[in-house]
N, C-alpha and C positions, 0 to 999 in steps of 0.2 A: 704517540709513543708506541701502541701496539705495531701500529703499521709501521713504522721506523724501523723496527724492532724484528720483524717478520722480512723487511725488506732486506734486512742485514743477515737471516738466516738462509736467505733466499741466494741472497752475494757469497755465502760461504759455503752453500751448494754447492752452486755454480764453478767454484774454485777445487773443486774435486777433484782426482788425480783417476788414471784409469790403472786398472789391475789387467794383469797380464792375462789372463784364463779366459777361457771360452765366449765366445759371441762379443757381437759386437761392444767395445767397451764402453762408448759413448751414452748407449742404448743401455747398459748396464748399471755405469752412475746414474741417467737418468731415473729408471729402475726405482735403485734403491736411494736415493734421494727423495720419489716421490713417497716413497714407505715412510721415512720422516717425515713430509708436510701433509703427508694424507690424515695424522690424528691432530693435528695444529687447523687445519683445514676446515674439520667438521668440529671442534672447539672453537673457533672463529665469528663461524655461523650461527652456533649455538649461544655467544654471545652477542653477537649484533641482535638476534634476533631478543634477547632477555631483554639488551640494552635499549630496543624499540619499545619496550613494553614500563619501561622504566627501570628495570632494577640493573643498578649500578654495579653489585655487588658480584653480578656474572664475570666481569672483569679484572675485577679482583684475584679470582679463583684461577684467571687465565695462567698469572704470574707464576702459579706454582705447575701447571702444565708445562708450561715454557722450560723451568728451570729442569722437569724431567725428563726433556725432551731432547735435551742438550746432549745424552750421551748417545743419541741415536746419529748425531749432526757427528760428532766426535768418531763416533767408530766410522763413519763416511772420511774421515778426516784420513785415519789410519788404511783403509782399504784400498784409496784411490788418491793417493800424493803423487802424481806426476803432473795432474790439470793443475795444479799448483803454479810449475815453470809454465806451462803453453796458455797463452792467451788465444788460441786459436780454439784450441781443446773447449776452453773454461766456454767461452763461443758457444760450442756446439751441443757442449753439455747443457748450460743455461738456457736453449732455443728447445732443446729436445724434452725438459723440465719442462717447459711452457704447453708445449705439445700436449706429453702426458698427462700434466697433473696441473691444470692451470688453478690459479689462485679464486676462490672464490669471490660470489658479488662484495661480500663481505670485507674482502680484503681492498675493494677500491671504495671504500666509503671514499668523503671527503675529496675524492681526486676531480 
């Protein structure tokens, strides 16, 4: 479910719109996209690794990270609504996300 869940915040990224102002824009959502998965990122890991140790209750805790995290995914939502229409865009923002900020060991448990 976390990973479901991460993978859906990852696809909403992705769907980002680019803002008209300075540098490159692709490079820009990528940016601040990774600003939102970089404290999801190191929360992640922080529970896989609790979760190796036994305690369950690390991911518990995630849920409510998640739920605060949501407005950083959100203002991304407002900044950059044109990769919205462009599938080309969403493309290259999604690849450039990868680049930057790739998902940790953590997030390919199970895969």
């Amino acid at each position: 479910m976390l990973k479901k869940r991460m993978a859906v915040w990852a696809a909403v990224t992705a769907t980002l719109g680019l803002a008209s102002c300075g540098g490159d824009p692709v490079d820009r959502a990528a940016k601040d996209a990774c600003a939102c998965l970089k404290p999801m990122y190191e929360k992640m890991t922080a529970v896989a690794e609790a979760m190796k140790k036994g305690d369950m209750s690390a991911l518990e805790s995630m849920k409510d990270d998640m739920e605060g995290n949501k407005a950083c995914f959100d203002k991304l939502k407002r900044d950059y609504p044109e990769v919205d229409k462009d599938k080309a865009l969403q493309q290259k923002v999604s690849a450039r996300i990868k680049a930057m900020c790739p998902a940790p060991e953590a997030f390919h448990m199970g895969q």
